[in-house]
C-alpha positions as CSV (number, residue, x, y, z in Angstrom):
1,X,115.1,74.8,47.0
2,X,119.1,75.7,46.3
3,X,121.3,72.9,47.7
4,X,122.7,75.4,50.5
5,X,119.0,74.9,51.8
6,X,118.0,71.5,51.2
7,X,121.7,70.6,53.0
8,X,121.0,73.0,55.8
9,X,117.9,71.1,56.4
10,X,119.8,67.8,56.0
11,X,121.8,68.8,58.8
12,X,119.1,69.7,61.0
13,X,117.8,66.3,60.8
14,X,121.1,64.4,61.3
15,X,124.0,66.5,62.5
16,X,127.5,65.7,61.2
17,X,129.6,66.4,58.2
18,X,128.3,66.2,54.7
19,X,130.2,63.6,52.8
20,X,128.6,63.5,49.3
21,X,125.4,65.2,48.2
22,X,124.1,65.3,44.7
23,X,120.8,66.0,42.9
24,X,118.9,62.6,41.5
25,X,115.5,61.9,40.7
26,X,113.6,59.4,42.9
27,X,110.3,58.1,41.8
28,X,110.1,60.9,39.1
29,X,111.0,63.8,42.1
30,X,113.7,65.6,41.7
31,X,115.7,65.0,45.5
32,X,118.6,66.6,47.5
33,X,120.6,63.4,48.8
34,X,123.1,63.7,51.5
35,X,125.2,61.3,53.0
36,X,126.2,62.4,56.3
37,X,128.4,61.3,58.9
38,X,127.1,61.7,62.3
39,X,129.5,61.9,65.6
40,X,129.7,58.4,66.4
41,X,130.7,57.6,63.0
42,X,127.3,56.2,61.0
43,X,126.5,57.2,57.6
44,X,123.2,58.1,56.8
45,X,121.5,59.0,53.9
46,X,119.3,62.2,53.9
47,X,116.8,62.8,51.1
48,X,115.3,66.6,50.7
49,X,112.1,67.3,48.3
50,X,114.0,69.5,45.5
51,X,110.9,71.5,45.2
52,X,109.0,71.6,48.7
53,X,112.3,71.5,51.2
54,X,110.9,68.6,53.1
55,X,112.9,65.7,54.5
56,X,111.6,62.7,52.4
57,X,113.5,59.9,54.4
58,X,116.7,59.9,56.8
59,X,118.1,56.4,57.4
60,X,121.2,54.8,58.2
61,X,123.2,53.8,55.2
62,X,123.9,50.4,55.4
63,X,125.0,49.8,51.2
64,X,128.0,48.1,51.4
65,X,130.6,48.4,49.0
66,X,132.2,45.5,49.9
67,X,134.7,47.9,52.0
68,X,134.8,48.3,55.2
69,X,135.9,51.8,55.6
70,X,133.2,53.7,53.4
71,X,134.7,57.1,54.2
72,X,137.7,55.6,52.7
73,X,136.0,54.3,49.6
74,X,134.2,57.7,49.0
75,X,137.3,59.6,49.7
76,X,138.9,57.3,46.9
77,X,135.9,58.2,44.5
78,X,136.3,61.5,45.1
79,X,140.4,61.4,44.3
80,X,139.9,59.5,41.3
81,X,136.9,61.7,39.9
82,X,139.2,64.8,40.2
83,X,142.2,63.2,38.7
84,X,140.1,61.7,35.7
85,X,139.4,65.9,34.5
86,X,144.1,66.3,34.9
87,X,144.2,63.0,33.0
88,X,142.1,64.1,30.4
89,X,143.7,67.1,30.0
90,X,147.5,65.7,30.0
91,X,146.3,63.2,27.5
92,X,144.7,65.5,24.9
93,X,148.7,67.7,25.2
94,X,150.6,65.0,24.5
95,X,148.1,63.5,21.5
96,X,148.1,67.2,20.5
97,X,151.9,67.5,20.7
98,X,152.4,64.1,19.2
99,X,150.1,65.1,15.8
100,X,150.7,68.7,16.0
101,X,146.9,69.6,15.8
């Protein structure tokens, strides 16, 4: 199952926008896990069988972070993941322009 189809039938079982999905293994399964934020503002993570397509559970997230604002946490997650790749970069010019290799 591509992850176009295991979010598509994410979204079928709990419509809203698709916050972070990523492929794990769970109990030696390879999953599809979406969290998704529905329209009154809940988070829920959606699990989809990697293999079969099936929904393997759909519940409300309640992990906290120790944040309030979880959209706001993940938002700063994903910031921080993109800068790390520009960071690395910059670092490895300047060490390169500093040694000349």
């Amino acid at each position: 199952v591509t992850k176009e189809q295991a979010r598509a039938t994410a979204l079928q079982r709990v419509s809203g926008t698709v916050l972070e999905e990523e492929i794990e293994k769970e109990n030696g399964k390879l999953v599809w896990a979406f969290d998704i934020k529905d329209a009154n503002g809940k988070i829920f993570d959606v699990k989809v069988d990697a293999k079969s397509g099936a929904i393997i559970s759909a519940d409300e997230d309640k992990e906290d972070d120790g944040d309030k604002s979880d959209n706001q946490s993940r938002k700063n997650k994903n910031v921080f993941e993109k800068m790390g790749s520009g960071i690395k970069n910059t670092t490895a010019k300047v060490y390169r322009k500093i040694t000349g290799n």
